[in-house]
C-alpha positions as CSV (number, residue, x, y, z in Angstrom):
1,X,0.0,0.0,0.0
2,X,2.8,2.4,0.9
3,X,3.8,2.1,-2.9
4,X,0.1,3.1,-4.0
5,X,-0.3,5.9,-1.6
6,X,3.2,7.5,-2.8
7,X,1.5,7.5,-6.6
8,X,-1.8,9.0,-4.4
9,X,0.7,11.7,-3.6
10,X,2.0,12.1,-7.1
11,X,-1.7,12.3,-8.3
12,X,-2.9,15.3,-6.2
13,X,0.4,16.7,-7.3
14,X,-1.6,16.7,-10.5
15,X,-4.4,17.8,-9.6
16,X,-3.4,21.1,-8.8
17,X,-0.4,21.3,-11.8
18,X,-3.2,21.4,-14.6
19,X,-5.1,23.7,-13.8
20,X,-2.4,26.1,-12.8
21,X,-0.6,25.5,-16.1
22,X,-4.5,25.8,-18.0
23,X,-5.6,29.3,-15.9
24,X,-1.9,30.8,-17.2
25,X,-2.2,29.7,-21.0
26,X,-5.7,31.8,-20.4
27,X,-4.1,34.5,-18.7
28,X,-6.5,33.9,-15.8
29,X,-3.9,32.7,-13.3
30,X,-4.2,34.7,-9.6
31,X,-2.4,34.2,-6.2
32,X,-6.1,33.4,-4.6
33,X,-5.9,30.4,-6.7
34,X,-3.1,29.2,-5.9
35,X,-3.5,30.0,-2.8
36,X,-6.6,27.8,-2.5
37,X,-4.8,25.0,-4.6
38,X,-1.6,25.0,-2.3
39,X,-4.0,24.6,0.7
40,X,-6.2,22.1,-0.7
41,X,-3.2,20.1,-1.7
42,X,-1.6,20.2,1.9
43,X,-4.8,19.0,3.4
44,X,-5.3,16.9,0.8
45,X,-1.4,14.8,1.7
46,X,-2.7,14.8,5.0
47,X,-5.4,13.0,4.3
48,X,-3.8,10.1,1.8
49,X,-1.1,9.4,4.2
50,X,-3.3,9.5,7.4
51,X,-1.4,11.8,8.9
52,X,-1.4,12.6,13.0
53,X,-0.6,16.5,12.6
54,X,-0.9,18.8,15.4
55,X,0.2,21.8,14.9
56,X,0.6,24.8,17.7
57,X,1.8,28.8,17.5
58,X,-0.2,29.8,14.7
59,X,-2.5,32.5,17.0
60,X,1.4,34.0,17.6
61,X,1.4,35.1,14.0
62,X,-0.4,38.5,13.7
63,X,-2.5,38.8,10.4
64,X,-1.8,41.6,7.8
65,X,1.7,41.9,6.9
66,X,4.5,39.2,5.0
67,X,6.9,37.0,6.7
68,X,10.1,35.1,6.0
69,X,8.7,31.3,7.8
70,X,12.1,29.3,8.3
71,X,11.9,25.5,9.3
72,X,14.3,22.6,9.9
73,X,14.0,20.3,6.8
74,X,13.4,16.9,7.3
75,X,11.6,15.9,3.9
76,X,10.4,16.5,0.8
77,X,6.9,16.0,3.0
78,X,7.5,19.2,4.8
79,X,6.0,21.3,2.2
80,X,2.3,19.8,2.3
81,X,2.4,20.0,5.9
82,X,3.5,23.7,5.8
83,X,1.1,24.7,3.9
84,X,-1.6,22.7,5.9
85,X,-0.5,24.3,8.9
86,X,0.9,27.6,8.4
87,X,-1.4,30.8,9.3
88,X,-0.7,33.2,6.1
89,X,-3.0,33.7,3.6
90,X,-0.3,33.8,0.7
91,X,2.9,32.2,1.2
92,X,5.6,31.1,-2.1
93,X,8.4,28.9,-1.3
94,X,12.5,29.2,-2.5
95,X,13.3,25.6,-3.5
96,X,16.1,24.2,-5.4
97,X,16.4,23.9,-8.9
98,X,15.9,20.7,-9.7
99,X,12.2,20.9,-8.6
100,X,11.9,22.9,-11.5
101,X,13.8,20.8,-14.0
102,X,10.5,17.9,-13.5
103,X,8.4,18.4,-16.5
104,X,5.2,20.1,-16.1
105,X,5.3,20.4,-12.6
106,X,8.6,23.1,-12.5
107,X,6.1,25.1,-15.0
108,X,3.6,24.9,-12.7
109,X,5.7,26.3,-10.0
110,X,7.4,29.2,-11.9
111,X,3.4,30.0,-12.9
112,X,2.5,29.8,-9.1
113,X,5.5,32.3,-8.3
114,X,7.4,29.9,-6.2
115,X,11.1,31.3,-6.2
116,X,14.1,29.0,-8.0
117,X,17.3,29.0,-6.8
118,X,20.1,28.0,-8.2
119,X,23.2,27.4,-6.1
120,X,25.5,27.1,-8.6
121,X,25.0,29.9,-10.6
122,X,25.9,33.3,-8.3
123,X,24.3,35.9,-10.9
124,X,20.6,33.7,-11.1
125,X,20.6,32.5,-6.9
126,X,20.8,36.9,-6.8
127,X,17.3,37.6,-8.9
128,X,15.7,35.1,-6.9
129,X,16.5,36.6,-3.7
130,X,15.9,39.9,-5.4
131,X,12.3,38.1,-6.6
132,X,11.5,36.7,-2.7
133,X,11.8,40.9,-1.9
134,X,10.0,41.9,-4.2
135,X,6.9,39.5,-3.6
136,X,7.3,40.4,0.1
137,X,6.6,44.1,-0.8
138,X,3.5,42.9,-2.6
139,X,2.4,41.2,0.8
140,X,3.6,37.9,-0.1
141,X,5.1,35.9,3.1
142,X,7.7,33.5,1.6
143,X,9.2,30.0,3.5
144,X,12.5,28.8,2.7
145,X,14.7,26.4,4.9
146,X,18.0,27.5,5.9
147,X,19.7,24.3,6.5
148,X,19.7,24.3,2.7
149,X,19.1,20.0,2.2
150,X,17.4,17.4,4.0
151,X,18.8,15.8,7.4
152,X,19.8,12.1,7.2
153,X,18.8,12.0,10.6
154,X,16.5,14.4,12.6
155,X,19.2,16.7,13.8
156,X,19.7,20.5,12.8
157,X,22.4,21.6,10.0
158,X,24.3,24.7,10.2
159,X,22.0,27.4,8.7
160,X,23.0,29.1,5.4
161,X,22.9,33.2,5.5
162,X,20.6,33.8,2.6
163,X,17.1,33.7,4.2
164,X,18.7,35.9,6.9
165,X,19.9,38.3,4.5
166,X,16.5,38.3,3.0
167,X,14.9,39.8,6.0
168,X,17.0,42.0,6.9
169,X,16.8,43.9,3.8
170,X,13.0,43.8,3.6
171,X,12.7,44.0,7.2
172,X,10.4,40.9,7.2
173,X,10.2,39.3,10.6
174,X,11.3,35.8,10.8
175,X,8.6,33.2,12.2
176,X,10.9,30.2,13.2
177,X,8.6,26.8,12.2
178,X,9.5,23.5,13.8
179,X,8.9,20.4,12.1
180,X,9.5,17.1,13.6
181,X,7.9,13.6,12.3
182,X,7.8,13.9,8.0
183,X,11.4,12.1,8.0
184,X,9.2,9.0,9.3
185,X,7.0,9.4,6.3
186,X,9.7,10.0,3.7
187,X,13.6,9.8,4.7
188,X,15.9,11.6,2.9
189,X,16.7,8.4,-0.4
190,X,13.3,6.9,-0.1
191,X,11.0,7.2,-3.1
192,X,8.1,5.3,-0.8
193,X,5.9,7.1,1.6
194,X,5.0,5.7,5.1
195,X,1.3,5.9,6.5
196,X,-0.1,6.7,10.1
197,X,2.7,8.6,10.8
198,X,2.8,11.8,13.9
199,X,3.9,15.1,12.6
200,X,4.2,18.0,14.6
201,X,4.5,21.3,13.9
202,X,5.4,24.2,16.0
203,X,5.3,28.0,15.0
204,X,6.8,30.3,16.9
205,X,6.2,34.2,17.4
206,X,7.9,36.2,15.0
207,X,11.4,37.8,15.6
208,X,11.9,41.4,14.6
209,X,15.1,41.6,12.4
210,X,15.7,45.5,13.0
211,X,18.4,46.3,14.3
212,X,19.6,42.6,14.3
213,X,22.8,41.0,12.6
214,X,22.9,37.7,10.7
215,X,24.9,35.8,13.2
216,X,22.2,36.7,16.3
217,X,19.2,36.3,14.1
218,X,20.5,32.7,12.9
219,X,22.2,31.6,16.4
220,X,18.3,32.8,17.6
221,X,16.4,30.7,15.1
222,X,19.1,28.0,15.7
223,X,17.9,27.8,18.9
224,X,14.4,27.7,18.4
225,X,15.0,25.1,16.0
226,X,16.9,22.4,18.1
227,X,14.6,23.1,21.7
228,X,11.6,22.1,19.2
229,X,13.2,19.1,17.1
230,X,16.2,17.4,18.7
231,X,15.2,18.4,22.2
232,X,11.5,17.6,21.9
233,X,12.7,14.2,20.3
234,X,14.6,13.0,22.8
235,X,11.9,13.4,25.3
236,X,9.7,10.7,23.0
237,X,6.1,11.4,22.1
């Protein structure tokens, strides 16, 4: 079943591809829509993979102005649950590359806003962050994860700068986000999803960056990071 309920995954994927790719050919594409499509399709992996989420520290985050959300990343999985859980109305993601390079679906994503960057390539990992700013002045809160790649095991990478920098020169507040469970469902070199699984979620209140320097701002979401992943972990369920 696990194999079936990965292809479940793929096909909800799908669902909300087309018609993103169908509303742009008709110049009809909004940020409402997707919106509504990234939601539905957060719940929607929820609900294929019975999922156990609880989620806390959403009433933290007031309504009204964009945020730069920053998590752990423990798997590709973390993205549904984000968006199932997260309080924003809009939110666009920074992801790698090679999400974009999968036919059809990287359209769909580049249609939908979400931010590519490109490691490897200076000039173009530049006009994305210059493209996260600019949808933050429109009101758009974006998430990125500053570990940069997935843990092997559960524990917290050393945080790249870019997000940071992000902030500081849009003056976004950072919400640190907590994820712990979604490496049960999918570890890092598994292509097979895992049912019945507890994911938690924990959102924390938003950190003014005024003021701030990147060293205190990442040594503060550090923090938050390990007290609500390898710290709550060790304690057991």
């Amino acid at each position: 079943m696990a194999l079936l309920d990965s292809v479940r995954v793929l096909g909800a994927m799908a669902r909300i591809t087309a018609p993103t790719i169908v509303d742009l050919a008709r110049g009809h594409l909004t940020r409402s829509s997707v919106d509504d499509r990234a939601r539905w399709f957060g719940r929607r992996v929820v609900e294929l993979l019975d999922v156990h989420l609880h989620a806390r520290g959403a009433e933290l985050v007031p309504p009204g102005r964009a945020y730069v959300y920053m998590s752990n990343h423990q798997s590709h999985l973390d993205i549904p649950m984000l968006y199932a859980t997260l309080p924003s109305p809009t939110i666009r993601m920074l992801a790698k590359k090679e999400l974009f390079d999968i036919p059809i679906w990287g359209k769909g994503l580049r249609a939908a806003e979400f931010v590519e960057v490109d490691r490897t390539n200076h000039s173009r990992a530049v006009a994305s962050i210059a493209f996260a700013a600019r949808l933050i002045g429109e009101g758009v809160s974006i998430y990125l994860a500053p570990e940069g790649t997935r843990s092997r095991d559960g524990k917290i990478n050393p945080l790249k700068k870019g997000g940071f920098h992000l902030a500081l020169g849009t003056g976004a507040p950072i919400v640190p986000v907590a994820i712990r469970g979604t490496i049960d469902i999918l570890p890092r070199g598994s292509r097979v999803m895992h049912t019945g699984r507890t994911v938690d979620v924990t959102i924390g209140a938003p950190i003014p960056v005024e003021g701030r320097s990147v060293e205190a701002l990442s040594a503060e979401v550090r923090e938050f990071l390990v007290r609500n992943v390898e710290n709550a972990a060790s304690k057991g369920p």
